[in-house]
C-alpha positions in Angstrom: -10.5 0.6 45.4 -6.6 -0.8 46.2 -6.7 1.4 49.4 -10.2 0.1 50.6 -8.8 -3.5 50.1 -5.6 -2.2 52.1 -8.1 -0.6 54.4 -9.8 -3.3 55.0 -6.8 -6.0 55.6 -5.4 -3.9 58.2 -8.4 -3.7 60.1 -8.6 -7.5 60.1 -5.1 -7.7 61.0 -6.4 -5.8 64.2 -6.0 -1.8 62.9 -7.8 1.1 63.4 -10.1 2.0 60.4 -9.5 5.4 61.2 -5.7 5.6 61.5 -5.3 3.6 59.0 -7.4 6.2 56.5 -5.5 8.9 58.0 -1.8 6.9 57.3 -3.2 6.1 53.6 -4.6 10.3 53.5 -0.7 11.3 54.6 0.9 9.2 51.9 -1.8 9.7 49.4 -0.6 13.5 49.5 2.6 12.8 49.5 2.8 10.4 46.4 0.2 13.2 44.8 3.0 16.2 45.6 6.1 14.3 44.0 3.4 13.5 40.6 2.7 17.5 40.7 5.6 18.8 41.4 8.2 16.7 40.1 6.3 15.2 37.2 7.4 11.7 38.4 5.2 8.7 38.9 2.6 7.9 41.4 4.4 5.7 44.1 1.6 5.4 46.8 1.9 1.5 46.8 6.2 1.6 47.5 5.2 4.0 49.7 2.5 1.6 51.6 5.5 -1.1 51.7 7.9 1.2 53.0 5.8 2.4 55.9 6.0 0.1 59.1 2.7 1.1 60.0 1.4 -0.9 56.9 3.6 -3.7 58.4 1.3 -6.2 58.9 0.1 -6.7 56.1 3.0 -6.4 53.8 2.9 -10.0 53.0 -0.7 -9.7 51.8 0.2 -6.2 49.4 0.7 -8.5 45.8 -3.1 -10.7 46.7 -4.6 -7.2 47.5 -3.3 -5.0 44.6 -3.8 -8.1 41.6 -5.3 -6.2 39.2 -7.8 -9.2 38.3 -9.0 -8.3 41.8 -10.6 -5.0 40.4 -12.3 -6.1 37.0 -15.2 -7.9 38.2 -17.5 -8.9 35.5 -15.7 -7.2 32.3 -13.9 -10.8 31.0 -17.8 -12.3 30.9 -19.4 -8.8 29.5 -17.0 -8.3 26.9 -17.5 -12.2 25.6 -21.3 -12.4 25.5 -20.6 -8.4 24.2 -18.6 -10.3 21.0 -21.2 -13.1 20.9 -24.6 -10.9 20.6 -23.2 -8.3 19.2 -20.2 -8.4 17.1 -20.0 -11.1 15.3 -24.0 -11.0 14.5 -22.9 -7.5 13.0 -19.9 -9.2 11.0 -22.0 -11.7 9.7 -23.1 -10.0 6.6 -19.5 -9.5 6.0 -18.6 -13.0 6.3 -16.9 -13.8 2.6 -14.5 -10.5 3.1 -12.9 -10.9 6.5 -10.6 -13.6 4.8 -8.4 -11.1 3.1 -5.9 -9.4 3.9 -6.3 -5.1 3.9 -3.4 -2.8 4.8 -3.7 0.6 5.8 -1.4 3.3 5.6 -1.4 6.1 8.1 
């Protein structure tokens, strides 16, 4: 989804949809080699702001890859989730859920 967004702003910024897959393909593989064979983390996105291709739309990178960008609906599903389902469930419950349990693992 980040590299559709990324994708997508260069194209507006006046890049070729297709070079631009193919730039993201290239460093996609390379990020993907160095997690395989090195066991180290995936560094797609410092390789995006390192690349002067991606250049102009550095400035844009942090709005594109804010992760509340990519959870849609899930803050408003997992509250009306709590509201019909949980704490109808809990209900019965009600008088316990004041103390205090431990558990040992």
């Amino acid at each position: 989804m980040a590299t559709e967004n990324i994708i997508m702003a260069m194209v507006k910024a006046g890049g070729n949809r297709q070079e631009c897959h193919e730039a993201i393909r290239v460093l996609s593989q390379e990020a993907a080699a160095v997690v395989k064979e090195q066991g180290r983390d995936n560094d797609l996105m410092e390789r995006i702001r390192r690349s002067s291709y991606f250049s102009p739309i550095h400035g844009q990178l942090d709005a594109l890859l804010e992760p509340s960008g990519f959870i849609g609906r899930a803050p408003s599903q997992v509250t009306k989730f709590l509201v019909e389902e949980v704490k109808p469930s809990l209900k019965p419950y009600a008088n316990q859920l004041d103390r205090i349990s431990e558990l040992d693992l």
